[in-house]
VMD Tcl script that builds the backbone (N, CA, C; Angstrom):
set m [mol new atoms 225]
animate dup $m
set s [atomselect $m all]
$s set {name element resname resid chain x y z} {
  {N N UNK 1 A -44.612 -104.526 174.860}
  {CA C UNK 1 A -45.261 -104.376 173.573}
  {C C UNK 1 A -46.628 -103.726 173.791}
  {N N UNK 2 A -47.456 -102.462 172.956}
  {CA C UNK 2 A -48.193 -101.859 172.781}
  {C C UNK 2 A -49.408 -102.758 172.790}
  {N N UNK 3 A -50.416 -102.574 173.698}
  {CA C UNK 3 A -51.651 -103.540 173.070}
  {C C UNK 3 A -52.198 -102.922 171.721}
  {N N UNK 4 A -52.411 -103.707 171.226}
  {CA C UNK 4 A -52.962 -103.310 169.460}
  {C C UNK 4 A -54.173 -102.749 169.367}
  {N N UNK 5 A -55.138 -102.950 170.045}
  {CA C UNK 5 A -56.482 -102.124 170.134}
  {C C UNK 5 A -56.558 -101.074 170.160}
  {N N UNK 6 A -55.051 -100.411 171.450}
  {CA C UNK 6 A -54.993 -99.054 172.251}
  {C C UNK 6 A -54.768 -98.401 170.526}
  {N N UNK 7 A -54.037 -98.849 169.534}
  {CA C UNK 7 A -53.639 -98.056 168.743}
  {C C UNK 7 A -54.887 -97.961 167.389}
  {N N UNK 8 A -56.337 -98.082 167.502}
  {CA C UNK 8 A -57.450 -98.237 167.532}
  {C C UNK 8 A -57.459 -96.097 167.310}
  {N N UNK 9 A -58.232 -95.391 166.252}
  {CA C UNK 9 A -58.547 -94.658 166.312}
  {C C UNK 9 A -59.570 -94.210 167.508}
  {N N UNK 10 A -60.777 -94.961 167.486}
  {CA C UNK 10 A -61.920 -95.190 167.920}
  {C C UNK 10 A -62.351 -96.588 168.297}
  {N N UNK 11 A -63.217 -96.305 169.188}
  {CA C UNK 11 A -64.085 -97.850 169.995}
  {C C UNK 11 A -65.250 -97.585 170.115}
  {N N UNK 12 A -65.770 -98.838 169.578}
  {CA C UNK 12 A -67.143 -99.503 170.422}
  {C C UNK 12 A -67.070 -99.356 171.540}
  {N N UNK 13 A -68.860 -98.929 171.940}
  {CA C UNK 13 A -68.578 -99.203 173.826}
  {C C UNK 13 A -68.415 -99.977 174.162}
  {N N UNK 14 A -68.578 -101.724 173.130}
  {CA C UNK 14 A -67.925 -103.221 173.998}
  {C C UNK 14 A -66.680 -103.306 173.971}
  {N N UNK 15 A -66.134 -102.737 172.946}
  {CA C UNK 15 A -64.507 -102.312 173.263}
  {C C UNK 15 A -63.834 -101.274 174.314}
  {N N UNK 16 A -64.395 -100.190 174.190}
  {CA C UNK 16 A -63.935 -99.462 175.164}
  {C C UNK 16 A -64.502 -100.194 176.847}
  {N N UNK 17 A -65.234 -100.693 176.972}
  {CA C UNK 17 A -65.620 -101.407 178.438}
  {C C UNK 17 A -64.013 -102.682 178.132}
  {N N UNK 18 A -64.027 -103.310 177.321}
  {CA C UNK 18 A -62.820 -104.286 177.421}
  {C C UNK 18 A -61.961 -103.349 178.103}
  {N N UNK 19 A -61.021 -101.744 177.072}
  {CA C UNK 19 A -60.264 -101.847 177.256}
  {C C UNK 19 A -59.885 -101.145 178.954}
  {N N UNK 20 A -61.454 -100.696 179.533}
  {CA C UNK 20 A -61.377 -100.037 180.905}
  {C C UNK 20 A -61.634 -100.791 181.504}
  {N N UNK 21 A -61.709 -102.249 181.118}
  {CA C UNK 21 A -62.003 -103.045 182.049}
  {C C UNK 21 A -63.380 -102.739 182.872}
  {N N UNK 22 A -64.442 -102.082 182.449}
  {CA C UNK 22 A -65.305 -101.959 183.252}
  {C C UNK 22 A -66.636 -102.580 182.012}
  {N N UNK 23 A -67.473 -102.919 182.405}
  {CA C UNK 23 A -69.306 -103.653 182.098}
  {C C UNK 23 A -69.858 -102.491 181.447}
  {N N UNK 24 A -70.164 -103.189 179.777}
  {CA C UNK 24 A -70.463 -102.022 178.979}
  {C C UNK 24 A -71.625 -101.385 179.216}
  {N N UNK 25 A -72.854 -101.784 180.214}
  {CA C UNK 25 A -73.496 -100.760 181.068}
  {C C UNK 25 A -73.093 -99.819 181.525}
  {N N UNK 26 A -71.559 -99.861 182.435}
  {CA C UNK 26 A -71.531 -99.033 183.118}
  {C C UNK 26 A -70.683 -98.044 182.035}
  {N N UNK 27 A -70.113 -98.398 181.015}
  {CA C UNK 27 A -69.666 -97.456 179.851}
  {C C UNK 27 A -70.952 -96.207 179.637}
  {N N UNK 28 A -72.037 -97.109 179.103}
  {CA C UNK 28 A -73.316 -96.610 178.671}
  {C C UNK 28 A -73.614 -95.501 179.525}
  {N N UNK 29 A -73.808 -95.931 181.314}
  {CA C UNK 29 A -74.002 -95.008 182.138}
  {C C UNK 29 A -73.037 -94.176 181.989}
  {N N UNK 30 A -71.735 -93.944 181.936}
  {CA C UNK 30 A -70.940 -93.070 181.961}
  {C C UNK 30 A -71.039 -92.022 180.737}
  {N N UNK 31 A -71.291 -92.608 179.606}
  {CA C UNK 31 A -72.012 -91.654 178.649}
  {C C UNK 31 A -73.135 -91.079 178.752}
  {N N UNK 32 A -73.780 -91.681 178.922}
  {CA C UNK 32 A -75.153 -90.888 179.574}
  {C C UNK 32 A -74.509 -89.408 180.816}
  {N N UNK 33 A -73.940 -89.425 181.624}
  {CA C UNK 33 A -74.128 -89.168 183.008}
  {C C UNK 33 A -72.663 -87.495 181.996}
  {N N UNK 34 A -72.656 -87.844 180.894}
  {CA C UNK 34 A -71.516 -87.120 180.291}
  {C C UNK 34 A -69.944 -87.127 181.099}
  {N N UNK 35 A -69.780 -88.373 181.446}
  {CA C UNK 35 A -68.674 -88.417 181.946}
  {C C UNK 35 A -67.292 -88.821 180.859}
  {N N UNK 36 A -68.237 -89.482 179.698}
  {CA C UNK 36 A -67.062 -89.773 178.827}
  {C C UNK 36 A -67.899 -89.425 177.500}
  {N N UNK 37 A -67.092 -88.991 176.556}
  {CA C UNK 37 A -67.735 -88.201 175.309}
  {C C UNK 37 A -68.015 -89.310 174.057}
  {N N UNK 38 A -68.673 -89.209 173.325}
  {CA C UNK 38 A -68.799 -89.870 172.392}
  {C C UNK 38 A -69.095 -89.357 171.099}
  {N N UNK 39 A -68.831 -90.114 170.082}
  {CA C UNK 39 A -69.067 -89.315 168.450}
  {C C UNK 39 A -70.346 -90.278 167.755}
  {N N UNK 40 A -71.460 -89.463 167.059}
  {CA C UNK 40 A -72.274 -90.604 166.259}
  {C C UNK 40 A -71.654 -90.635 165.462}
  {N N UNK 41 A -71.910 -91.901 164.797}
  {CA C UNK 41 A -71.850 -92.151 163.680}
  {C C UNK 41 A -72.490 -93.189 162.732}
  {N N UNK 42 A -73.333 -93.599 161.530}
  {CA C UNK 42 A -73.888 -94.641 161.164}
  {C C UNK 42 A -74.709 -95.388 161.898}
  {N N UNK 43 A -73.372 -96.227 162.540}
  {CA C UNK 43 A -73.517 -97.466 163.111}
  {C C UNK 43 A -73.489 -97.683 164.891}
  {N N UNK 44 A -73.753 -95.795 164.908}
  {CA C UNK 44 A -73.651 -95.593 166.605}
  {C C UNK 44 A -72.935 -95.168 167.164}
  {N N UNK 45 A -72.697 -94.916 168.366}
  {CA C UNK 45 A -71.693 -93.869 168.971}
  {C C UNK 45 A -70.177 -94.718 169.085}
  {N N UNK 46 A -69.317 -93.589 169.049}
  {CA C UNK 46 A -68.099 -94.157 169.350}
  {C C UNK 46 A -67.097 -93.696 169.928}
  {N N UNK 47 A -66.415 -94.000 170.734}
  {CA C UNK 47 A -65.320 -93.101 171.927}
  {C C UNK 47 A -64.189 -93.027 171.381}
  {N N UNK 48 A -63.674 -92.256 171.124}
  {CA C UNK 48 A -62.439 -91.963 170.076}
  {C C UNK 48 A -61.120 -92.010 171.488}
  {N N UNK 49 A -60.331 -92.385 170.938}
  {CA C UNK 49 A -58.950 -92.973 171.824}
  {C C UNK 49 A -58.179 -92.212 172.863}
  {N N UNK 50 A -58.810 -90.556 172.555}
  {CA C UNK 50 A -58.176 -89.719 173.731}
  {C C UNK 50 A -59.097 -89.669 174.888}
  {N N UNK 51 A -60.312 -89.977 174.398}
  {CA C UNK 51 A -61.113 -90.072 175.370}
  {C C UNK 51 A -60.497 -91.885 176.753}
  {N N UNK 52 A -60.556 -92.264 176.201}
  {CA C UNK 52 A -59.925 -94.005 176.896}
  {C C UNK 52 A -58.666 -93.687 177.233}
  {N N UNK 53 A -57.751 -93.049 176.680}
  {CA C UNK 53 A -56.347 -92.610 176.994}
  {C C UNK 53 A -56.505 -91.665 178.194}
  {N N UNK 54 A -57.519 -90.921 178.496}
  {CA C UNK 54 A -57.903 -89.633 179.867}
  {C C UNK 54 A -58.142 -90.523 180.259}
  {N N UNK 55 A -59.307 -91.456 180.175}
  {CA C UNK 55 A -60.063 -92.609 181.721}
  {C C UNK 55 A -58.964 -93.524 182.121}
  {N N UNK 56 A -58.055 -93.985 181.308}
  {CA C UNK 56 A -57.141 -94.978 181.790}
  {C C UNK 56 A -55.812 -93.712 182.689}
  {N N UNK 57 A -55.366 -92.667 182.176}
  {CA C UNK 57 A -54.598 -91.989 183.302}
  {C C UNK 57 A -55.598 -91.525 184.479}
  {N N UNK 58 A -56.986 -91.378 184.263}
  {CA C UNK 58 A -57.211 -91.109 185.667}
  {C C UNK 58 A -57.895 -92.291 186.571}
  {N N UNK 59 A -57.972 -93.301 186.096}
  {CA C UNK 59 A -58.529 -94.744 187.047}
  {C C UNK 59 A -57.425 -94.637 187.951}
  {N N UNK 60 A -57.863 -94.943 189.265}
  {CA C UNK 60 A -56.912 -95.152 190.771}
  {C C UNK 60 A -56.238 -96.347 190.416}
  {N N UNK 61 A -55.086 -96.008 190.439}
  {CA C UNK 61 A -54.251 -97.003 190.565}
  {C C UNK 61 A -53.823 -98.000 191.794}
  {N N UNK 62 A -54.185 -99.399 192.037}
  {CA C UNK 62 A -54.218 -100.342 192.871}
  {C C UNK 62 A -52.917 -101.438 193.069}
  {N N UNK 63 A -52.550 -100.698 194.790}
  {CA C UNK 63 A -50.904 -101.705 194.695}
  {C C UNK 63 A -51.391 -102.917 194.366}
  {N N UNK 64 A -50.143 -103.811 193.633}
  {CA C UNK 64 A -50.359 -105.337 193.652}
  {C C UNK 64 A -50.481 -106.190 194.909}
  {N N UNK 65 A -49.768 -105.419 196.097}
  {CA C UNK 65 A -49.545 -106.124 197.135}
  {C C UNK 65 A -51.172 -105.997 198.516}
  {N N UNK 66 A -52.027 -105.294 197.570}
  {CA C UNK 66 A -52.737 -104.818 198.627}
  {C C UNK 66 A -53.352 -105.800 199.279}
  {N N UNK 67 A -53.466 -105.934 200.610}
  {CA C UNK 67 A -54.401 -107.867 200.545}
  {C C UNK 67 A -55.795 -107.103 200.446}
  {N N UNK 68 A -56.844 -108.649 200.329}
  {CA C UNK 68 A -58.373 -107.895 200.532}
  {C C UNK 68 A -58.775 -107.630 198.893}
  {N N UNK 69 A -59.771 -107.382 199.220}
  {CA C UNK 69 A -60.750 -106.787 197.772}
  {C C UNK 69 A -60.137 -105.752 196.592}
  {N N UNK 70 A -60.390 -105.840 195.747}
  {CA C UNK 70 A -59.763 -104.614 194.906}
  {C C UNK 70 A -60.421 -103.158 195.420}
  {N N UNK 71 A -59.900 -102.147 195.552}
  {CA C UNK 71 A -60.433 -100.654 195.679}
  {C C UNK 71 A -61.767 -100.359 194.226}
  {N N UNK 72 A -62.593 -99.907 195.091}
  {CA C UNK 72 A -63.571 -99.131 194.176}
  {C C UNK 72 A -62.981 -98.000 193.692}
  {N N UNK 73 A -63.590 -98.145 192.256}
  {CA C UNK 73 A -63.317 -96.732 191.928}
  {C C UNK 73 A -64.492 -95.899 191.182}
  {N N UNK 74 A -64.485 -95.046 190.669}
  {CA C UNK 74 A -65.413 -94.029 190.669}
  {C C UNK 74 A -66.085 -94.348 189.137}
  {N N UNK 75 A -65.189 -95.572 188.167}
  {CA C UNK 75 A -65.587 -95.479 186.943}
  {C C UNK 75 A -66.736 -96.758 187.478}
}
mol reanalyze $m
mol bondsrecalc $m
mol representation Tube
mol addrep $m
């Protein structure tokens, strides 16, 4: 089943950090640094869903079986 958020036009950066799983600082930095795009609007910027749909196909994907720490990744 589809997570319901993903089908979300647009996100908050506390949403979009949920749905990348990454600390909405480091969202912030990533906007800043123009790594991920954002739209104003009103009530502040917002990452529209193709943008989170690109960061989630390009996050490194991590075997389940790996022992040890999770892999860094670049987000």
């Amino acid at each position: 089943m589809p997570d319901p958020i993903l089908e979300q036009f647009c996100f908050t950066v506390t949403q979009a950090a949920k749905v990348l799983g990454r600390h909405k600082s480091t969202i912030y930095r990533l906007v800043k640094d123009g790594h991920i795009k954002t739209r104003q609007t009103v009530v502040g910027p917002v990452i529209m869903r193709s943008e989170i749909m690109r960061h989630l196909s390009e996050m490194p994907v991590e075997p389940e079986d790996r022992p040890g720490p999770p892999l860094h990744s670049p987000w």
